[in-house]
C-alpha positions as CSV (number, residue, x, y, z in Angstrom):
1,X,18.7,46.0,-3.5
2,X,18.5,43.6,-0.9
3,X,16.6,46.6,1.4
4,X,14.5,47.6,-1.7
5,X,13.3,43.7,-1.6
6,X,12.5,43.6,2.2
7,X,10.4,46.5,2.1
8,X,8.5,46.1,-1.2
9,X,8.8,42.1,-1.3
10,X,5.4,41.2,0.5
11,X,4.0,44.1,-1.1
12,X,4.4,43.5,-4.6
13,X,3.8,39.5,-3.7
14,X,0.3,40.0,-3.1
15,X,-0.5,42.4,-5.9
16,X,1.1,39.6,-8.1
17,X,-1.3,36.7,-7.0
18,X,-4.2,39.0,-6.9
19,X,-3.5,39.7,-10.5
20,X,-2.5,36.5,-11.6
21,X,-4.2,34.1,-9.1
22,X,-7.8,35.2,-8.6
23,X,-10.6,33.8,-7.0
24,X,-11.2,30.9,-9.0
25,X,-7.4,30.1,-9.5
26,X,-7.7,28.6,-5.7
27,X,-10.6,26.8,-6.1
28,X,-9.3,25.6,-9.4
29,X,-6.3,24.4,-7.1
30,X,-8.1,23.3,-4.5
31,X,-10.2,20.8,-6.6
32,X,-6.5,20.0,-8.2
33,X,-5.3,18.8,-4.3
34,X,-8.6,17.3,-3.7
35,X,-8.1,14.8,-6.8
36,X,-4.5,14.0,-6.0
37,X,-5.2,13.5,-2.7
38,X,-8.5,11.2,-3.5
39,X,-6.1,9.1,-6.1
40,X,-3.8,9.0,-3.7
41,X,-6.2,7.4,-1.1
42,X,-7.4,5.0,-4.1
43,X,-4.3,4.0,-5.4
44,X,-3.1,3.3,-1.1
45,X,-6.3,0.8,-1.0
46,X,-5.4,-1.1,-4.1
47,X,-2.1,-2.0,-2.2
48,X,-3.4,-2.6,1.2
49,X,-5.8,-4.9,-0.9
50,X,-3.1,-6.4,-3.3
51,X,-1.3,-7.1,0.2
52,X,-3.8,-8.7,1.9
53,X,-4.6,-11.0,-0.8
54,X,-0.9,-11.9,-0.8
55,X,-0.7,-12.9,2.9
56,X,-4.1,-14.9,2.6
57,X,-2.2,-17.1,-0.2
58,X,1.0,-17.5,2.1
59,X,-1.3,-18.2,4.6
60,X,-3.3,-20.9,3.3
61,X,0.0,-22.6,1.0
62,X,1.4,-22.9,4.3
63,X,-1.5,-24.5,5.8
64,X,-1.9,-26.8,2.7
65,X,1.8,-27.6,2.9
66,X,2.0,-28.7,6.4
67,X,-1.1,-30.9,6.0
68,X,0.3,-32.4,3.5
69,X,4.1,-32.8,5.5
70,X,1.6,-34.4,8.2
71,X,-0.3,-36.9,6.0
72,X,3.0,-38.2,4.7
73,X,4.7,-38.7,8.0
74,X,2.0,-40.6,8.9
75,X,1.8,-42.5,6.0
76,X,5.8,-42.9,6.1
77,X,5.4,-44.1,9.8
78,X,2.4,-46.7,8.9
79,X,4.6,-48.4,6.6
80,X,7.4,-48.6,8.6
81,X,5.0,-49.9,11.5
82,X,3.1,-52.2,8.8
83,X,6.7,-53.6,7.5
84,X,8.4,-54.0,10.8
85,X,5.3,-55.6,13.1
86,X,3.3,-57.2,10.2
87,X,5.9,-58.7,8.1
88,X,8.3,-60.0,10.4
């Protein structure tokens, strides 16, 4: 059997896809591949978008954050300066 196989196997293989996958059934799969691989593509840029639009938040909450950190140590150390030298 298995001899049978080796010597008819690529032989009756391509009679089978010429029968059963003509010319249009690669071009049909072809255009298949195509809009996989263009959703694909799509699909990737909506990430790299989503992503980017996440670390440009983090970005600027951080920023926000420590200005906000900074203007109350300063205020903090105003008062402190205004209630030690002023008051006393």
């Amino acid at each position: 059997m298995g001899m049978v196989e080796g010597a008819l196997g690529e032989a009756v293989g391509q009679l089978y896809v010429e029968r059963f996958f003509g010319g249009e059934a690669k071009t049909k799969a072809l255009a298949v591949v195509e809009a996989v691989r263009a959703a694909l593509e799509q699909r990737l840029q909506e990430v790299f978008r989503k992503k980017l639009y996440i670390y440009i938040y983090i970005y600027i909450y951080i920023y926000i954050y420590t200005h906000i950190c900074i203007c109350i140590y300063i205020y903090i150390y105003i008062y402190i300066y205004i209630h030690i030298y002023v008051y006393v």
